[in-house]
DSSP file (Angstrom, degrees, kcal/mol; ACC not computed):
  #  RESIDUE AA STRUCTURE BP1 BP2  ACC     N-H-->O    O-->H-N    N-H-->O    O-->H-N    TCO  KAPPA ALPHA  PHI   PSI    X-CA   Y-CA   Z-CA
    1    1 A X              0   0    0      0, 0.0    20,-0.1     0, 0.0     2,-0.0   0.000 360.0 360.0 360.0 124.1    1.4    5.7    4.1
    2    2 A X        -     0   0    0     18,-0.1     2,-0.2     1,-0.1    20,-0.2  -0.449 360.0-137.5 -72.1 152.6   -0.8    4.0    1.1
    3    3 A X  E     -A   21   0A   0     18,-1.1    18,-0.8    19,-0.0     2,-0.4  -0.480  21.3-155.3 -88.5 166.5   -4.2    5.3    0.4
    4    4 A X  E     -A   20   0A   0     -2,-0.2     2,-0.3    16,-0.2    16,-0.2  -1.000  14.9-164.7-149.6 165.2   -6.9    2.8   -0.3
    5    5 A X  E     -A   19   0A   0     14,-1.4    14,-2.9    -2,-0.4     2,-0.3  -0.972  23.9-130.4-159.8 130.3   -9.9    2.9   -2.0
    6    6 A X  E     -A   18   0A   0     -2,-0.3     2,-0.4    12,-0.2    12,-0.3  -0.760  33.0-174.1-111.1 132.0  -12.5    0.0   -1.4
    7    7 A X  E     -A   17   0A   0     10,-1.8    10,-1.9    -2,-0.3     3,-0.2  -0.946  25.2-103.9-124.2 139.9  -14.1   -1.9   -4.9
    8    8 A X        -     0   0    0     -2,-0.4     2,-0.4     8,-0.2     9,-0.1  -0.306  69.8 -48.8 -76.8-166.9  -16.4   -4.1   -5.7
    9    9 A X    >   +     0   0    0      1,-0.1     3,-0.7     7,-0.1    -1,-0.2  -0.147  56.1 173.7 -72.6 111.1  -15.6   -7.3   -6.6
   10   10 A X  T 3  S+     0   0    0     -2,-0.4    -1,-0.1    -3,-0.2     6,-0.1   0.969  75.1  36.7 -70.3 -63.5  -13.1   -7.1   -9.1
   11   11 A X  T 3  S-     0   0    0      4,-0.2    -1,-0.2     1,-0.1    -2,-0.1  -0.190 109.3-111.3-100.2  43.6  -11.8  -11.2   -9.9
   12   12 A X  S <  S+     0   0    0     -3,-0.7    -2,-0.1     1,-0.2    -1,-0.1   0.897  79.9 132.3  52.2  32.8  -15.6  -12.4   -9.4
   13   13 A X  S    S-     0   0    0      2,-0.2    -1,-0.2    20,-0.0     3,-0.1   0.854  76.4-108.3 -99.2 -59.4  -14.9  -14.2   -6.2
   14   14 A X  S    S+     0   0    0      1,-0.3     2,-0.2     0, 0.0    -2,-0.1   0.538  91.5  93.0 120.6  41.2  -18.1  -12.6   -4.2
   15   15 A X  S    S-     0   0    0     17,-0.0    17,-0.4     2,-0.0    -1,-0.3  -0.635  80.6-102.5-162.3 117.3  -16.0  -10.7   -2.3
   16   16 A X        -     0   0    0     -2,-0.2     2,-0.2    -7,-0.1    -8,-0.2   0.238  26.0-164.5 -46.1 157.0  -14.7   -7.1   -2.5
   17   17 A X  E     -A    7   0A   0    -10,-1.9   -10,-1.8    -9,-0.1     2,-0.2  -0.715  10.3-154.9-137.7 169.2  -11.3   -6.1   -3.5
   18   18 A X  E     -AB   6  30A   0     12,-0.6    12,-2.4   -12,-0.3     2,-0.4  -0.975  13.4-109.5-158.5 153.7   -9.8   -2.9   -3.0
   19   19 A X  E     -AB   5  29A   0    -14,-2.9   -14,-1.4    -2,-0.2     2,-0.4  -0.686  21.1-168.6 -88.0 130.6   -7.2   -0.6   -4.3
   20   20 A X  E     -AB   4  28A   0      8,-1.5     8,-1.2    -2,-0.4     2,-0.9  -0.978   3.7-167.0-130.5 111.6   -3.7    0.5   -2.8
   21   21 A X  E     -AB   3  27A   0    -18,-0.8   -18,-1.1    -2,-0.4     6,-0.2  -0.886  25.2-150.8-123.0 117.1   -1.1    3.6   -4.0
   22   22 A X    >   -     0   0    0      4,-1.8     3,-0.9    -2,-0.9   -20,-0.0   0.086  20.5-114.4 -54.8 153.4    1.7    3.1   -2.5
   23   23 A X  T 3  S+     0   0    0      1,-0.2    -1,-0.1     2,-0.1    -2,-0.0   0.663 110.6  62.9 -94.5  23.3    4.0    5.5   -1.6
   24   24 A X  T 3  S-     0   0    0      2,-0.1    22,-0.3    24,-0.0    -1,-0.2   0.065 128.0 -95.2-106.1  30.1    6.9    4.5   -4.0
   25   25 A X  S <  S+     0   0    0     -3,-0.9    22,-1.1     1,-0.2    -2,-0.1   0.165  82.9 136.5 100.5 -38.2    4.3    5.4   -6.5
   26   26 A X        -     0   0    0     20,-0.2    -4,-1.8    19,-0.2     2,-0.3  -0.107  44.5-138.2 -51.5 158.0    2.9    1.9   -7.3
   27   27 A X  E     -BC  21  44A   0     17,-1.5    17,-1.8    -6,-0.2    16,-1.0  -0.840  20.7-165.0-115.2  77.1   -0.9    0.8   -7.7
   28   28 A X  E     -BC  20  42A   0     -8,-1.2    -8,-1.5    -2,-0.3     2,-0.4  -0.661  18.5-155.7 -67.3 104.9   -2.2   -2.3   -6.2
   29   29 A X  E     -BC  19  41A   0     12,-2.0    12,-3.8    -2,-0.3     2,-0.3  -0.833  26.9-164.0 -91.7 140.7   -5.3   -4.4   -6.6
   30   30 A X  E     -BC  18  40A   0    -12,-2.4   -12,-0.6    -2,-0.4    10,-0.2  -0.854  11.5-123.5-126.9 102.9   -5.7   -6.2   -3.5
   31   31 A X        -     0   0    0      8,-1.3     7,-0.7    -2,-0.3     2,-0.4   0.538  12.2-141.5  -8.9 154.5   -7.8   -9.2   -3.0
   32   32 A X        +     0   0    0    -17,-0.4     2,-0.2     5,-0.2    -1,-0.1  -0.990  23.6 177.9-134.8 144.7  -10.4   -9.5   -0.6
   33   33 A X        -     0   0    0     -2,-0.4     4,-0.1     5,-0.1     5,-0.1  -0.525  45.8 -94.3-122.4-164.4  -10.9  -12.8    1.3
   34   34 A X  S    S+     0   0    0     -2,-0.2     3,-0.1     2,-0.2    -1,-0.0   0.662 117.0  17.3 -80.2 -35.8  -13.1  -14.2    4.0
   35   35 A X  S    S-     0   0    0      1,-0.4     2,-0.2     2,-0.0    -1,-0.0   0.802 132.2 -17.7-113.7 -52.8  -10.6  -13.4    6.9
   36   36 A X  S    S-     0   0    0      1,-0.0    -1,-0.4     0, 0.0    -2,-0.2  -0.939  89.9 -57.5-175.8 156.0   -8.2  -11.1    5.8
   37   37 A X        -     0   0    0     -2,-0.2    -5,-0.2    -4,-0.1    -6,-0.1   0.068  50.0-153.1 -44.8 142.7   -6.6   -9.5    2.2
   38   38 A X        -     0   0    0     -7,-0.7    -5,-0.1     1,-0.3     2,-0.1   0.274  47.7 -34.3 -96.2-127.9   -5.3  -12.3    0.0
   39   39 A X        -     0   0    0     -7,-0.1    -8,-1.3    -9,-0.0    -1,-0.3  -0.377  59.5-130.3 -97.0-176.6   -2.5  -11.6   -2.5
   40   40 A X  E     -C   30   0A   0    -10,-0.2     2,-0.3    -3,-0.1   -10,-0.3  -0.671   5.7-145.6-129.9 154.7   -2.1   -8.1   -4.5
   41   41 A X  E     -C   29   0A   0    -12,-3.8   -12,-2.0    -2,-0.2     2,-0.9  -0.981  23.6-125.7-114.0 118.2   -1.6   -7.7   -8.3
   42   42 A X  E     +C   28   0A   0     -2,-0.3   -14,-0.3   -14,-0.2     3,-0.1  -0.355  39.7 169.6 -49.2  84.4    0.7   -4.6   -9.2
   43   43 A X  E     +     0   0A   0    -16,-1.0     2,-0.4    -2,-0.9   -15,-0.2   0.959  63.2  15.5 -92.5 -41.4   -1.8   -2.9  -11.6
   44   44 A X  E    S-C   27   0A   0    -17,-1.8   -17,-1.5   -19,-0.1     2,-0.4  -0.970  71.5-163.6-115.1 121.4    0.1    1.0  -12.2
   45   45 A X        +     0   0    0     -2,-0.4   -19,-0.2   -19,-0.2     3,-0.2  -0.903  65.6  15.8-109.5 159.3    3.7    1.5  -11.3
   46   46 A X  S    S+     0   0    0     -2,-0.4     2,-1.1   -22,-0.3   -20,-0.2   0.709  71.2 152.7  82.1  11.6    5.7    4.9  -10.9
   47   47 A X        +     0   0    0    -22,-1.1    -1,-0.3    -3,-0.2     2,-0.2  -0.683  22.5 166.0 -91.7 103.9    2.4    6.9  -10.6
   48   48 A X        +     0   0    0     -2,-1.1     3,-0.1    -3,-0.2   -24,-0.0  -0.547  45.8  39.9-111.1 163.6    4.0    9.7   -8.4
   49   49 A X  S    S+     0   0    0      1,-0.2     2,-0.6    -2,-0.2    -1,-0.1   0.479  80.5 119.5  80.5 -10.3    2.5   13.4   -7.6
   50   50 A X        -     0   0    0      1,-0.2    -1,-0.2     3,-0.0     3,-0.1  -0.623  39.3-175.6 -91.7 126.9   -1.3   12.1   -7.1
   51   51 A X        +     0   0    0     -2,-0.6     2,-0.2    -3,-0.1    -1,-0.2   0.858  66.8  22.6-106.9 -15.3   -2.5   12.8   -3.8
   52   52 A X        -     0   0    0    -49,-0.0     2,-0.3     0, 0.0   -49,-0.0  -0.628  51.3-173.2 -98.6-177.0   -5.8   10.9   -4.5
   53   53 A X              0   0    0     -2,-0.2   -49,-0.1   -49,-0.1   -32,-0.0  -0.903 360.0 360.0-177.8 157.3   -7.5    8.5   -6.4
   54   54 A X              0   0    0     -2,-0.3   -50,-0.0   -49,-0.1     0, 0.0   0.596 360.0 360.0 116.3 360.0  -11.1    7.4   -6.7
């Protein structure tokens, strides 16, 4: 199950973006829209062993 971790607005939209680590190790910024999450950027990959972040 990915953790998430909630940011402010990261790409300057006026809306918050939030943070995802996956569990095959990856790090995701994920958009925040008006409705529902927009698209994701892959920011870290292979970051294994963390059981938090934040």
């Amino acid at each position: 199950m990915p953790r998430f971790l909630a940011v402010p607005d990261v790409n300057a939209d006026g809306i918050p973006d939030l943070y995802a680590h996956m569990s095959g190790g990856s790090v995701r910024l994920c958009f925040g829209g008006r409705t529902a999450i927009g698209g994701y950027s892959t920011v870290i990959s292979g970051w294994t062993g963390k059981l938090a972040f934040g």
